[in-house]
MDTraj code that builds the backbone (N, CA, C; nanometers):
import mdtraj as md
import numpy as np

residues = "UNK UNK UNK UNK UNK UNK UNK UNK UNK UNK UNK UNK UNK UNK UNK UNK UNK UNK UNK UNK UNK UNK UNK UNK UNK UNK UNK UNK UNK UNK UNK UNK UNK UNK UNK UNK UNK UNK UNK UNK UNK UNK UNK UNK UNK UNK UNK UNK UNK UNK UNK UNK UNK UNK UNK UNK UNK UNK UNK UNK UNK UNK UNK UNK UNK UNK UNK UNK UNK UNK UNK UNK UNK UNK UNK UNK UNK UNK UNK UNK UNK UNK UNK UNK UNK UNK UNK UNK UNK".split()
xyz = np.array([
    [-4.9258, -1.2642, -4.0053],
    [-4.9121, -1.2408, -3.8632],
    [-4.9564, -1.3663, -3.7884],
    [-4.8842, -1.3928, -3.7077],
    [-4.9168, -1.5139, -3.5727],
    [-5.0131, -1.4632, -3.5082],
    [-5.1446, -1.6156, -3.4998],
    [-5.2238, -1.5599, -3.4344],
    [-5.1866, -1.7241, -3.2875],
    [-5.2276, -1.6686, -3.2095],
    [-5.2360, -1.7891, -3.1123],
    [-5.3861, -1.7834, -3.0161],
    [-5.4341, -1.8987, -2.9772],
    [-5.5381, -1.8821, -2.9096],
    [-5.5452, -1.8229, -2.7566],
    [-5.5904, -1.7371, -2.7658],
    [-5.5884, -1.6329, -2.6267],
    [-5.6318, -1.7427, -2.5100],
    [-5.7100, -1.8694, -2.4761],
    [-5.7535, -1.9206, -2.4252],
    [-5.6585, -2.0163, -2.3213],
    [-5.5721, -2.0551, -2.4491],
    [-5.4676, -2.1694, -2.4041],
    [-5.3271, -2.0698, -2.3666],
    [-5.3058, -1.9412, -2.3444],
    [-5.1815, -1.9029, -2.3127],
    [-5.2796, -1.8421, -2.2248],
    [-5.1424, -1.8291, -2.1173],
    [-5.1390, -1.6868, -1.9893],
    [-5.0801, -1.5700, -2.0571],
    [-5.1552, -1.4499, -1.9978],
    [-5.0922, -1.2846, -2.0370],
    [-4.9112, -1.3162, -2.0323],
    [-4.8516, -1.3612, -1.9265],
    [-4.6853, -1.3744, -1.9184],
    [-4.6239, -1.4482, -2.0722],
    [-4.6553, -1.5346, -2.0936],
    [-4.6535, -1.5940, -2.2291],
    [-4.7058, -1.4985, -2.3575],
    [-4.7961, -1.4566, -2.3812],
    [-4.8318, -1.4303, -2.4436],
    [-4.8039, -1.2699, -2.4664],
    [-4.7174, -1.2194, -2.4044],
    [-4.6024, -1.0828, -2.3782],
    [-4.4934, -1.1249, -2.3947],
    [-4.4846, -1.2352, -2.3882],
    [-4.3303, -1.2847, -2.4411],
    [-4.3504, -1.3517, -2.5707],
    [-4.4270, -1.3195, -2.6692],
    [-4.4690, -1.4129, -2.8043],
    [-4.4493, -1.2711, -2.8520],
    [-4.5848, -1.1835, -2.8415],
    [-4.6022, -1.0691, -2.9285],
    [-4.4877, -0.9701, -2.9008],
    [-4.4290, -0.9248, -3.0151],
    [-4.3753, -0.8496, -3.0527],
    [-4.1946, -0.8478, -3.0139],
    [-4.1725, -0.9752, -2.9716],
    [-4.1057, -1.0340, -2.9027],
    [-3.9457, -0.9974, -2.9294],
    [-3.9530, -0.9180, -3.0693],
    [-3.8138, -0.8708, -3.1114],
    [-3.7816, -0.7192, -3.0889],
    [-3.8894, -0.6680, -2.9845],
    [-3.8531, -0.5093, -2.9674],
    [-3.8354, -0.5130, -2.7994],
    [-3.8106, -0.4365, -2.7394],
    [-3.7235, -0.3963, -2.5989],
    [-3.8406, -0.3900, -2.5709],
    [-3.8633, -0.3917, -2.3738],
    [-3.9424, -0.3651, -2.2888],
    [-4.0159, -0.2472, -2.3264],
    [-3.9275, -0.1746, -2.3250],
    [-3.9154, -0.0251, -2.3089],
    [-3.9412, 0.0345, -2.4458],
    [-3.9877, 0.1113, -2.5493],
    [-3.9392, 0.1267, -2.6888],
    [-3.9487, 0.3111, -2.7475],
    [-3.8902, 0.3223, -2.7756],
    [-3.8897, 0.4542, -2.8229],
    [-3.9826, 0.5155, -2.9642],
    [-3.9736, 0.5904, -3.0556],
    [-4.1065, 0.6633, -3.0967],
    [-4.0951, 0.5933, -3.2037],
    [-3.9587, 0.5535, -3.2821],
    [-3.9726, 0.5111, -3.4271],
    [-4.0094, 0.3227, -3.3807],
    [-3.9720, 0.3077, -3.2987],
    [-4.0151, 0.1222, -3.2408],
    [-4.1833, 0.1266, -3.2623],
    [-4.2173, 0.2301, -3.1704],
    [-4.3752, 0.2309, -3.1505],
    [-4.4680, 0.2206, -3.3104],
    [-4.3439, 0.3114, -3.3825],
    [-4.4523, 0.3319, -3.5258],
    [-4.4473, 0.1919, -3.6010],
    [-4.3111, 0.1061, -3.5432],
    [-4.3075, 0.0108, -3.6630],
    [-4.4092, -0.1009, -3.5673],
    [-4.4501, -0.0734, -3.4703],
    [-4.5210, -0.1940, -3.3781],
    [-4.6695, -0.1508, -3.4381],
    [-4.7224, -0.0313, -3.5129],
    [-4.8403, 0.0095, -3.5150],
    [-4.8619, -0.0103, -3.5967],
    [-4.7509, -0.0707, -3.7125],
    [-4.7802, -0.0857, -3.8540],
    [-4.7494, 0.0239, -3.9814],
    [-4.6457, 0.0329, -3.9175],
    [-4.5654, 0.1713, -3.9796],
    [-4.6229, 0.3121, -3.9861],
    [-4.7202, 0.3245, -3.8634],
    [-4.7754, 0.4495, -3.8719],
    [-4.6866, 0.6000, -3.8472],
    [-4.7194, 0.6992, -3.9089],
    [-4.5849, 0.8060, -3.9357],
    [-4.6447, 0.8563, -3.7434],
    [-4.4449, 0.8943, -3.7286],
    [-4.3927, 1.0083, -3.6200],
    [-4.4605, 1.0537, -3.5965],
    [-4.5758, 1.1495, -3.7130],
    [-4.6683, 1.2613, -3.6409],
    [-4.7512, 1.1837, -3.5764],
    [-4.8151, 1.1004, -3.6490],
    [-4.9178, 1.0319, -3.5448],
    [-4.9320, 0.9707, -3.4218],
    [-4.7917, 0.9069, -3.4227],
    [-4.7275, 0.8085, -3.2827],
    [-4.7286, 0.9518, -3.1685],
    [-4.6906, 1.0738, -3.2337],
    [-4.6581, 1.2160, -3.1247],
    [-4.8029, 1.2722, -3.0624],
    [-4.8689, 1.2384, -3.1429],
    [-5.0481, 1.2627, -3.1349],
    [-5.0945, 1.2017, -3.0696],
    [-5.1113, 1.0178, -3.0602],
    [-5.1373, 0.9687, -2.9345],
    [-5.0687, 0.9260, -2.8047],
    [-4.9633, 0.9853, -2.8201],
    [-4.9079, 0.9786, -2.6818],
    [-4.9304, 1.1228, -2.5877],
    [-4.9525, 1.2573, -2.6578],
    [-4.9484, 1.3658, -2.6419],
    [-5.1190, 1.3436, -2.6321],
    [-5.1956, 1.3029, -2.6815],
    [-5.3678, 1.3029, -2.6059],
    [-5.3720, 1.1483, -2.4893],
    [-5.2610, 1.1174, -2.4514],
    [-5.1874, 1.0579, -2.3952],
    [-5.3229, 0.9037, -2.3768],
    [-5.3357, 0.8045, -2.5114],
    [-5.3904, 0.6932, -2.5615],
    [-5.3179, 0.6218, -2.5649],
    [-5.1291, 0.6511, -2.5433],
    [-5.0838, 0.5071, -2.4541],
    [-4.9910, 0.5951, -2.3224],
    [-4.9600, 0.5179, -2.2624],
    [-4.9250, 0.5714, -2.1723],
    [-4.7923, 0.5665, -2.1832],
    [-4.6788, 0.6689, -2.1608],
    [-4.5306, 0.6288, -2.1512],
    [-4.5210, 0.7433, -2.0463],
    [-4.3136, 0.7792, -2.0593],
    [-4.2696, 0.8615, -2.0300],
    [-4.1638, 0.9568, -2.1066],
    [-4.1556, 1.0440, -2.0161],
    [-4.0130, 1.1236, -2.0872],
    [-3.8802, 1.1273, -1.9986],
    [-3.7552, 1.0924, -2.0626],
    [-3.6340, 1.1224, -2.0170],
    [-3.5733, 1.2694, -2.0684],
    [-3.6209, 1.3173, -2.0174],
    [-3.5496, 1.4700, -2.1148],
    [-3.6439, 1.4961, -2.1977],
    [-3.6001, 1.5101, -2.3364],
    [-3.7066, 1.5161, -2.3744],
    [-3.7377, 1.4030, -2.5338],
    [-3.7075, 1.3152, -2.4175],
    [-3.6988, 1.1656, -2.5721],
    [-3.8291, 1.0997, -2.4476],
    [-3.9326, 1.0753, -2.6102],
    [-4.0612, 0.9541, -2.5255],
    [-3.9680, 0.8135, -2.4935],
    [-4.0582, 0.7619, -2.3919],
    [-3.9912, 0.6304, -2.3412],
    [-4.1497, 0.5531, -2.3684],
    [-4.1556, 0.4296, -2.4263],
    [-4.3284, 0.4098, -2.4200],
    [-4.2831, 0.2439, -2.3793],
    [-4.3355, 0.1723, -2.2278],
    [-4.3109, 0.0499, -2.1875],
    [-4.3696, -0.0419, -2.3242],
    [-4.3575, -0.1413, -2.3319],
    [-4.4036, -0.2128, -2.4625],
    [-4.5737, -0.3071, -2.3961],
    [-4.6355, -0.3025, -2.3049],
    [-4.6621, -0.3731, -2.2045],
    [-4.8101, -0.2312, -2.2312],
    [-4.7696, -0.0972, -2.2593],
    [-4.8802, 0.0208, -2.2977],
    [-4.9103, -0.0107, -2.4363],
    [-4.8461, -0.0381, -2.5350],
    [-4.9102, -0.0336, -2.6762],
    [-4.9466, -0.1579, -2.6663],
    [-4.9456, -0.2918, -2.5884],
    [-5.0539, -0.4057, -2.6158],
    [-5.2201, -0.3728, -2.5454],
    [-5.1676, -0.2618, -2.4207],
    [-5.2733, -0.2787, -2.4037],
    [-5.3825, -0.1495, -2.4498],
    [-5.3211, -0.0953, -2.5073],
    [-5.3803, 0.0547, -2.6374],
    [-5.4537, -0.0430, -2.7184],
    [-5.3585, -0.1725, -2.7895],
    [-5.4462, -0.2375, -2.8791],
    [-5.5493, -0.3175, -2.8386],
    [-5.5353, -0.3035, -2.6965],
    [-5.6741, -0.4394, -2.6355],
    [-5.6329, -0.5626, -2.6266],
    [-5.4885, -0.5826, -2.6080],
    [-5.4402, -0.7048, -2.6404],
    [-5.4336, -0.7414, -2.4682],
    [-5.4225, -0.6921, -2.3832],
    [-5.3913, -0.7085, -2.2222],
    [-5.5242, -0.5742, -2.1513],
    [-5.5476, -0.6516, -2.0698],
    [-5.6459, -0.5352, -1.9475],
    [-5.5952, -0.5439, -1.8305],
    [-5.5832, -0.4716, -1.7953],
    [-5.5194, -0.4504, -1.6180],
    [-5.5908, -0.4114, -1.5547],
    [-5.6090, -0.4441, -1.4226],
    [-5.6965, -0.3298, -1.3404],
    [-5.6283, -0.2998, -1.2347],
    [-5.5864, -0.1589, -1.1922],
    [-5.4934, -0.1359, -1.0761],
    [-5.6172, -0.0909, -0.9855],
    [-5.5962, -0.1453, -0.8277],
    [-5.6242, -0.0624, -0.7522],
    [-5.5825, 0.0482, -0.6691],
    [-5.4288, 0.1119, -0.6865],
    [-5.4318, 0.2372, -0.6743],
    [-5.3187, 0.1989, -0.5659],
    [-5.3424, 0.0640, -0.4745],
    [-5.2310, 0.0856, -0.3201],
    [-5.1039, 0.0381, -0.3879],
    [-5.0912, 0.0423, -0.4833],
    [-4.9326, 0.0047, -0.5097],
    [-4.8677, 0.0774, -0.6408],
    [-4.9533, 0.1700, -0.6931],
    [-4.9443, 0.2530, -0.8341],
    [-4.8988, 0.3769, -0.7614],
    [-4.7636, 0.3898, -0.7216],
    [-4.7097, 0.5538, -0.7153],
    [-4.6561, 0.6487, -0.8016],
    [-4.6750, 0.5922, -0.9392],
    [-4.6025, 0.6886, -1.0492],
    [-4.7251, 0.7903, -1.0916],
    [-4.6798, 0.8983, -1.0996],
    [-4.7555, 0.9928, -1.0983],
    [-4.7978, 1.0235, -1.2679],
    [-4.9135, 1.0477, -1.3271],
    [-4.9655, 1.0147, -1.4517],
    [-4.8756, 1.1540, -1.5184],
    [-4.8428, 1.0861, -1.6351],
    [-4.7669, 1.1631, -1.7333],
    [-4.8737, 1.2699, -1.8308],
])
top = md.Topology()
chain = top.add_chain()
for i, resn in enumerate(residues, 1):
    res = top.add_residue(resn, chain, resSeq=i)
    for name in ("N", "CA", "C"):
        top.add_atom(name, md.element.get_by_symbol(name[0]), res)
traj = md.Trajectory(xyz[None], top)
């Protein structure tokens, strides 16, 4: 695995390095192979005690790719709330 020094890149760069061959956006079997091939049930387990954050279209998960870096601690955000209108899943 590529490691790069967190010091010398910006978060924008360094979201465009990791994981760089899966969609914005990724669906349940993407998520398991981003986790390290962890099985369906489990990927359904932490999204459902809801430890990354996505959505649903119907009833297929949608999980942004931008939530499982920062599940792994790889990105921190801090919102203050005046511009966050999506209502928590």
């Amino acid at each position: 695995m590529y490691q790069f020094p967190l010091a010398a890149i910006n978060q924008q760069e360094a979201y465009d390095l990791v994981f760089e061959s899966f969609p914005d956006v990724v669906n349940i079997t993407e998520m398991c192979e981003m986790l390290g091939g962890i099985s369906s049930k489990t990927a359904y387990k932490l999204l459902q005690e809801n430890k990354i954050s996505h959505f649903k279209i119907g009833r297929v998960y949608k999980i942004p790719k931008i939530n499982i870096l920062i599940y792994l601690n790889l990105f921190s955000f801090t919102f203050n709330g005046q511009h966050f209108d999506a209502l928590p899943h």
